[in-house]
C-alpha positions in Angstrom: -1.3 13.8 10.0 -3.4 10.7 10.0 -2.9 7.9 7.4 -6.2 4.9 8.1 -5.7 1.8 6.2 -8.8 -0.5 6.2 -9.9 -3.7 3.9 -7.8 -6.3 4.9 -8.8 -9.7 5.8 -8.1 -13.6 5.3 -8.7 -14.8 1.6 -7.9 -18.0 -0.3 -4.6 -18.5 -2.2 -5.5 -17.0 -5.8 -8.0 -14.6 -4.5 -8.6 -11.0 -4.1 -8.8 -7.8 -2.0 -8.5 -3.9 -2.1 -6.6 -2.2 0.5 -7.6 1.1 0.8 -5.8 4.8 3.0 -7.5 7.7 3.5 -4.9 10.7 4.7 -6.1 13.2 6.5 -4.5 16.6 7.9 -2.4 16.8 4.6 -2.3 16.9 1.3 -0.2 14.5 -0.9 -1.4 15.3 -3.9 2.2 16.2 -5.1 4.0 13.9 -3.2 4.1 10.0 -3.1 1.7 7.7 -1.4 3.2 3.9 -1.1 2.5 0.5 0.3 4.5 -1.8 2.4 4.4 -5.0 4.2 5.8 -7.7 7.0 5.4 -10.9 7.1 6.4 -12.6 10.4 10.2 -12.6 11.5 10.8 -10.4 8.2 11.9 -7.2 8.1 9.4 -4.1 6.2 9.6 -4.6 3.1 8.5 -2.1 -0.1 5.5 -3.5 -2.2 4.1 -0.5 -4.4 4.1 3.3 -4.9 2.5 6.1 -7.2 4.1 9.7 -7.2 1.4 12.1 -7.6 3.7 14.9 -9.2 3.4 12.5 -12.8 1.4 9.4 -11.7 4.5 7.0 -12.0 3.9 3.8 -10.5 6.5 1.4 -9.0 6.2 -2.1 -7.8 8.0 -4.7 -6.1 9.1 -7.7 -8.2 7.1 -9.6 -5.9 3.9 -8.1 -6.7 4.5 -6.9 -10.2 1.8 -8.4 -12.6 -0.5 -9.1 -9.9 -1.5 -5.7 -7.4 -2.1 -2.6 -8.7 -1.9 1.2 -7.2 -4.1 3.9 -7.9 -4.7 7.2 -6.2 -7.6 9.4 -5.5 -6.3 12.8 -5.3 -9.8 14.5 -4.7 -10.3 12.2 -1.7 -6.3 12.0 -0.9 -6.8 8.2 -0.8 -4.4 5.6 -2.0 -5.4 1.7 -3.1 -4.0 -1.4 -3.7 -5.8 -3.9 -5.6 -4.2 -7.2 -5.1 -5.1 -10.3 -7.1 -3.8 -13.5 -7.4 -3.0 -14.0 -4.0 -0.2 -16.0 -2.1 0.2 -17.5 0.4 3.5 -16.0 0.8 1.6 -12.4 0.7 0.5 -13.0 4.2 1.6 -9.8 6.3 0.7 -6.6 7.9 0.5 -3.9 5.0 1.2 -0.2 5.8 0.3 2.7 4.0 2.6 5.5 4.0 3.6 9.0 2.3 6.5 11.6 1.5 6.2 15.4 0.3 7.5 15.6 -3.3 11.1 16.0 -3.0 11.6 14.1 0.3 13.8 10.8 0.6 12.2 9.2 3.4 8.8 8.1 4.1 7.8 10.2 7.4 4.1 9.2 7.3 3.0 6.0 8.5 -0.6 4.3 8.7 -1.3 1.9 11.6 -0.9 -1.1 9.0 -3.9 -3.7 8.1 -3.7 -7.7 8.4 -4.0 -9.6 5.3 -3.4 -13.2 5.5 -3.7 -15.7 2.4 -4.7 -19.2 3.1 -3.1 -22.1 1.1 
């Protein structure tokens, strides 16, 4: 199982990008596919999630309002639109997945830089 995030970058404070994973060698259409992130000397933290089973939708407090997650099931692709960036968004960002019914996240992608400029 392969998870490839691409699309990040260095943007200006109050811009925008699109983070997208493609999975390959499983399906998730059932199960959740998630975002996390960390910044320097910070430990992982959780940004955003969408459980394919009902298409719920979870977000950080941090993020709420601003980045939004969307899935692909077709393509087995998960995105995160993030907008009105901050500087204090700066981090690596990880895509990862579960099977429906699992606790733990056991698929990770290789994580993406995106750094926000003040």
């Amino acid at each position: 199982v392969q998870l490839q995030a691409s699309g990040g970058g260095l943007v200006q404070a109050g811009g925008s990008l699109r983070l997208s994973c493609a999975a390959s060698g499983r399906t998730f259409s059932s199960g959740t596919m998630g975002w996390f992130r960390q910044a320097p000397g910070k430990e992982r933290e959780f940004v955003a999630s969408f459980r394919g089973s009902d298409s719920s939708t979870y977000y950080s407090d941090s993020v709420k309002g601003r980045f939004t997650i969307s899935r692909d099931n077709a393509k087995n692709t998960v995105s995160l639109q993030m907008n009105s960036l901050k500087p204090e968004d700066t981090a690596i960002y990880y895509c990862a997945a579960r099977d429906r019914g699992a606790v733990t996240y056991d698929y990770w992608g290789q994580g993406t830089q995106v750094t926000v400029s003040s």
